[in-house]
MIDOMI-141564 format. One record per residue (C-alpha): x, y, z. Coordinates in steps of 0.001 Angstrom, whole numbers, plus 500000, padded with zeros to 6 digits. Layout:
BEGIN
+--------+--------+--------+
|     c1 |     c2 |     c3 |
+--------+--------+--------+
|      X |      Y |      Z |
...
+--------+--------+--------+
//
This chain:
BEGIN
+--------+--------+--------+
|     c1 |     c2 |     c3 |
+--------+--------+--------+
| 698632 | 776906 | 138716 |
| 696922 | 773870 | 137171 |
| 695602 | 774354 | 134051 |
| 695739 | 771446 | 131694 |
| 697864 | 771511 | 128220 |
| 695770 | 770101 | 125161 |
| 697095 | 766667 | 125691 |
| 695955 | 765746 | 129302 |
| 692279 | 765621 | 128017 |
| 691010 | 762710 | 126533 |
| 687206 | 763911 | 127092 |
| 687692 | 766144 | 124032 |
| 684157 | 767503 | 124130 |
| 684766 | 770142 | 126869 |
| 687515 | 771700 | 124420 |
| 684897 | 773151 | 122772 |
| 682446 | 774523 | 125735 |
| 681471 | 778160 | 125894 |
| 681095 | 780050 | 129723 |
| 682055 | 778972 | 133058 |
| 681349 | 774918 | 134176 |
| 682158 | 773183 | 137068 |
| 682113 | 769895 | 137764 |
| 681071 | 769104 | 141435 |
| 679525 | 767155 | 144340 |
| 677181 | 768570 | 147049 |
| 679073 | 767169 | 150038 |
| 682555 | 767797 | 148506 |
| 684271 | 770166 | 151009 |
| 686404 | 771785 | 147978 |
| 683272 | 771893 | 145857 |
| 681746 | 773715 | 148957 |
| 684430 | 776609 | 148867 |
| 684138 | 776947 | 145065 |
| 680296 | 777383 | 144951 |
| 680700 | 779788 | 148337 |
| 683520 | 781862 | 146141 |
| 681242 | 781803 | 142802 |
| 678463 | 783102 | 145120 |
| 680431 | 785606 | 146539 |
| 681085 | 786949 | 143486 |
| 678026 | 786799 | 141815 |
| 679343 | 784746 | 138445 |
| 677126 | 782792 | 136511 |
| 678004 | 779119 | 135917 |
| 676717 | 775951 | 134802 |
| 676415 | 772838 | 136540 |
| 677905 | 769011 | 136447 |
| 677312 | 767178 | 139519 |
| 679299 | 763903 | 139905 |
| 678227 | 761779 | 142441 |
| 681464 | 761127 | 144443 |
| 679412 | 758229 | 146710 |
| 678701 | 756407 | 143426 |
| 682461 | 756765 | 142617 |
| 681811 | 758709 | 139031 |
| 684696 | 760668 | 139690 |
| 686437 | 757041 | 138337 |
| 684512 | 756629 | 135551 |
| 686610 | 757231 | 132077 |
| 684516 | 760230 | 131113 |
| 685907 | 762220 | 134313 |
| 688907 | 760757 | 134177 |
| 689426 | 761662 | 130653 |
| 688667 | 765597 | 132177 |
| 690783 | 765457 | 135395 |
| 693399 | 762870 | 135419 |
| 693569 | 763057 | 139472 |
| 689539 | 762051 | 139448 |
| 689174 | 764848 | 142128 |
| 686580 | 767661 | 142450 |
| 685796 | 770255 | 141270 |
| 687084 | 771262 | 138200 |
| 686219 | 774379 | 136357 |
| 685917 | 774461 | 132319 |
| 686199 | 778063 | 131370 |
| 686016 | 778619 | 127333 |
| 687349 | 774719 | 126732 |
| 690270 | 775562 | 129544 |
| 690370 | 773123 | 132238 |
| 691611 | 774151 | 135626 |
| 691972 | 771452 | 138681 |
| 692784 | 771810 | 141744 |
| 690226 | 774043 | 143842 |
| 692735 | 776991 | 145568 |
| 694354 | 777079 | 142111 |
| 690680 | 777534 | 140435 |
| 690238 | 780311 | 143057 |
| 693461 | 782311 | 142276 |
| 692643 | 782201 | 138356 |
| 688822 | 783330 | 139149 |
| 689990 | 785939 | 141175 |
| 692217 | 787692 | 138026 |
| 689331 | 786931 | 135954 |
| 686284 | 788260 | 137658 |
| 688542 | 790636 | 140354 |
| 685561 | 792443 | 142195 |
| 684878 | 791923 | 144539 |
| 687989 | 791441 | 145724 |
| 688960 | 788245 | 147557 |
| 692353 | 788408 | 147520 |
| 693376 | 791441 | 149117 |
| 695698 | 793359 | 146392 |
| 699555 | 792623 | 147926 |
| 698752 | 789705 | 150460 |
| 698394 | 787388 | 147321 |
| 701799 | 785464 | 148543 |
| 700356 | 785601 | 152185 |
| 697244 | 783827 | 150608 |
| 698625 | 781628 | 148665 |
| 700692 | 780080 | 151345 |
| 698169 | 780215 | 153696 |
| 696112 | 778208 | 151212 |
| 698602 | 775698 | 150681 |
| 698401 | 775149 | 154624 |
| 694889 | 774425 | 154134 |
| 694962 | 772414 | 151028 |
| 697829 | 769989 | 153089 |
| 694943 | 769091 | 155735 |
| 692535 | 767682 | 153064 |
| 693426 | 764199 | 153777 |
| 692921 | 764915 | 157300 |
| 689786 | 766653 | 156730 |
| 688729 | 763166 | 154985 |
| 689610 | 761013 | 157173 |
| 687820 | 762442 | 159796 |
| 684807 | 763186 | 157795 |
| 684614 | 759127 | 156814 |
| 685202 | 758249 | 160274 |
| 682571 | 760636 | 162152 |
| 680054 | 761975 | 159687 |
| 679612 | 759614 | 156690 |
| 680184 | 756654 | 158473 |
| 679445 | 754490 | 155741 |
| 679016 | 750704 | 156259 |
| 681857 | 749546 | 153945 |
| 684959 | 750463 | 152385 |
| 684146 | 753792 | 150334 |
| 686175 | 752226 | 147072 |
| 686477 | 748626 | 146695 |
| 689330 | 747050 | 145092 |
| 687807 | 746823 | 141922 |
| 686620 | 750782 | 142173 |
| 690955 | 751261 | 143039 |
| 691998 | 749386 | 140020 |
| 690074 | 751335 | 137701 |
| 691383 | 754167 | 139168 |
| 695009 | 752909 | 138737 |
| 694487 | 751933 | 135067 |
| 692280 | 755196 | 133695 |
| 693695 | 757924 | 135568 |
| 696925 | 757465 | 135373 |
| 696751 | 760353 | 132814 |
| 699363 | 762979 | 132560 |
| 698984 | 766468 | 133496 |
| 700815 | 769418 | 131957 |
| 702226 | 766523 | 129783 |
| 703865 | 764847 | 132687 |
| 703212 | 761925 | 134434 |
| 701240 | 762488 | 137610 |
| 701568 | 761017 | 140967 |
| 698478 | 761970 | 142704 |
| 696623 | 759230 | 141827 |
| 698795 | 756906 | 143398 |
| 698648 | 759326 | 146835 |
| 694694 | 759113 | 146670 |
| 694730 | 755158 | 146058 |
| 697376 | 754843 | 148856 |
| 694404 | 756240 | 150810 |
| 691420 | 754399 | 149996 |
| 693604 | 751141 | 150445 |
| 694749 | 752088 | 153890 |
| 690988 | 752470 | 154708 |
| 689513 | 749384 | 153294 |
| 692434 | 747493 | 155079 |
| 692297 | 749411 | 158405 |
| 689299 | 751759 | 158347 |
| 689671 | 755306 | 160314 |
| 691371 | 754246 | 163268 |
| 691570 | 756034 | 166731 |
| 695309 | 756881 | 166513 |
| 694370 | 758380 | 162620 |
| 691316 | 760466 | 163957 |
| 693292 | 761283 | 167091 |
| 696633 | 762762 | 165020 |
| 694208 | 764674 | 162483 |
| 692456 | 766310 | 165098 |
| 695591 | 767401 | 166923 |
| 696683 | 768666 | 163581 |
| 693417 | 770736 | 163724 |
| 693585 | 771625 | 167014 |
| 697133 | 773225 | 166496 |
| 696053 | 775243 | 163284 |
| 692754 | 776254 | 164822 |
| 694514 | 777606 | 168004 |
| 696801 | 780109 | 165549 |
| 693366 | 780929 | 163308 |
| 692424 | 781850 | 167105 |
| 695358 | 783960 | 167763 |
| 694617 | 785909 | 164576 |
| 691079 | 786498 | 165278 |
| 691749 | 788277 | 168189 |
| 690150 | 791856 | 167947 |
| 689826 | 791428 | 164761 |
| 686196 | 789858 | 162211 |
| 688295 | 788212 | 159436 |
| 691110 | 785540 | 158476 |
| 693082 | 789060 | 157471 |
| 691450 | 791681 | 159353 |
| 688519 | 793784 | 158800 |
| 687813 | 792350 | 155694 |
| 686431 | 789254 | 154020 |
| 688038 | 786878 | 152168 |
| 689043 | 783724 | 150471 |
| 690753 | 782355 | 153631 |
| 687656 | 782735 | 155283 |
| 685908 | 781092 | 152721 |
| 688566 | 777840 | 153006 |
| 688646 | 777760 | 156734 |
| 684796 | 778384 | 156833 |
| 684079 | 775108 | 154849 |
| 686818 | 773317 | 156933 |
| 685051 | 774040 | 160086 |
| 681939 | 773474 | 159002 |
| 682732 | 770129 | 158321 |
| 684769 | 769589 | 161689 |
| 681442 | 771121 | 163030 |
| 679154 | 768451 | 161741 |
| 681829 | 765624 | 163332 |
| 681734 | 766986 | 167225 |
| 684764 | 769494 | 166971 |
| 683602 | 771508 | 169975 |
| 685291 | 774757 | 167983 |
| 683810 | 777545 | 169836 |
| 684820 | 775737 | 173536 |
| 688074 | 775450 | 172528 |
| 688587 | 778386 | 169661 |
| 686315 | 780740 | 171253 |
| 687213 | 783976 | 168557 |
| 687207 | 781665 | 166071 |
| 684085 | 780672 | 167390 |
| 682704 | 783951 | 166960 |
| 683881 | 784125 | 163575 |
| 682099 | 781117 | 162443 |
| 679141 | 782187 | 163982 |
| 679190 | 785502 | 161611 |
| 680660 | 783576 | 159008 |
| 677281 | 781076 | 158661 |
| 674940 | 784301 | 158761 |
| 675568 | 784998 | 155353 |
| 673487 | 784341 | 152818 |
| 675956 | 782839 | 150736 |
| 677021 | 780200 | 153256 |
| 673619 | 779773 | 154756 |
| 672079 | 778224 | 151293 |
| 675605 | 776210 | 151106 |
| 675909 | 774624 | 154079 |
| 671983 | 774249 | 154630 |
| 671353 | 770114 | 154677 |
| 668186 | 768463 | 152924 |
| 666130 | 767206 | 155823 |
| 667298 | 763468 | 155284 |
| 670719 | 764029 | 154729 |
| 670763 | 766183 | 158342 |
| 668793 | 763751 | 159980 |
| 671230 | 761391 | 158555 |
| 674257 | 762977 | 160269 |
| 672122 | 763322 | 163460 |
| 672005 | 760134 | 164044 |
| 675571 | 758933 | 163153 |
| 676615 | 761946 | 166026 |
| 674368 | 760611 | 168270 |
| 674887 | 757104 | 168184 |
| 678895 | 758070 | 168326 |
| 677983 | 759706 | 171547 |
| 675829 | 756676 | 173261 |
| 678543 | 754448 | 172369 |
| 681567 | 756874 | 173405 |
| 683370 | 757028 | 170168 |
| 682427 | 760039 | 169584 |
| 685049 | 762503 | 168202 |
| 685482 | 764791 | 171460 |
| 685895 | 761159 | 173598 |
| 687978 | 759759 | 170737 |
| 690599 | 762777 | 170321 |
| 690101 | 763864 | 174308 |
| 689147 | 766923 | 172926 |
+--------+--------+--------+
//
């Protein structure tokens, strides 16, 4: 679990908050599962968007709240917890019904979790490549060295060496972009994991059987997202397919993943031009 000690926080303000507040972004895929769980649940909470595009998250007042400059992060009573799955776990003791961790599969969960959580670089990658699309280098060098110099915080007291695996990241991009043999492996990686999220859907509606929860909520946003860059999941995953189509009819999702008309239109036209031009994620991956 990540919760931070006293001494990781140099925004000393949020020490002092009252009630439940999360920092997030619209189009972040963890801030997606968090405000799907919080929904879910029906808990109250306050909001504090930071706008990932304008690179916020690397400003010193973020950084001075989550070392790692990641989203979300959850302030509860002047605790702060990073890391979304971990913010999940310590929601789910606090505010336990309804249940979305089925009472004794909480090891099963948390591993299958950590699967998911070890594809996020992946998931970016892809997502930059086939739906954002932007026309330059998301960070630029100066964005990186701000990065490197204000949150290189500690956390728990200790040094931490996430920020160095994020900035690895952003430089490999703005040197190389997303190439073909980068989308290509990620997808296969998604592919693979997607064909056993098959198997287990087999005769059955949910991640873990007849009943809903957080794994569907994780998967969910991860398909989504594959969704919106050409994975074609219910050709190839057709109970999984199913799934997702049940999965999207609820409420809770609907108003989540539900894009403002220009941001859709947006997206629209990055897939289709992908497709004119055959570089498209299906003809890229030879899905």
């Amino acid at each position: 679990m990540v919760k931070l000690a006293n001494e990781d926080i140099k925004t000393r303000e949020v020490l002092d908050w009252k009630g439940l507040h999360v920092f997030h972004f619209p189009f972040s895929s963890c801030s997606q599962k968090l405000r799907i769980f919080l929904a879910l649940k029906g808990i109250d909470w306050e909001s504090h968007l930071i706008d990932l595009m304008g690179n916020e998250n690397l400003q010193e007042y973020f950084l001075g709240i989550n070392p790692r400059g990641l989203l979300p992060v959850l302030v509860h009573d002047g605790d702060v917890h990073i890391e979304s799955n971990d913010i999940l776990t310590y929601l789910e003791r606090v505010y336990p019904t309804p249940r979305l961790i089925p009472e004794g599969s909480e090891n099963e969960v948390a591993a299958l979790l950590k699967h998911e959580d070890d594809l996020h670089l992946d998931l970016r990658a892809l997502s930059f490549r086939f739906v954002f699309n932007p026309p330059h280098a998301p960070k630029s060098a100066e964005d990186l060295e701000v990065y490197a110099n204000t949150g290189s915080g500690t956390v728990n007291g200790q040094k931490d060496g996430r920020v160095g695996v994020e900035i690895d990241f952003w430089e490999n991009i703005a040197e190389h972009g997303i190439t073909d043999e980068v989308a290509q492996a990620a997808a296969a990686k998604f592919r693979k994991v997607f064909g056993e999220l098959d198997d287990r859907l087999d005769g059955q509606d949910y991640v873990l059987g007849d009943t809903l929860s957080v794994l569907d909520i994780a998967w969910f946003i991860y398909a989504n997202r594959l969704t919106l860059a050409g994975y074609p999941i219910a050709k190839l995953h057709p109970n999984m397919g199913a799934w997702y189509a049940r999965m999207e009819a609820l409420p809770e999702i609907e108003n989540e993943i539900t894009l403002p008309p220009p941001v859709k239109e947006k997206f629209d036209a990055t897939r289709a031009q992908h497709i004119a031009e055959g570089v498209n994620l299906e003809a890229v991956a030879g899905l």
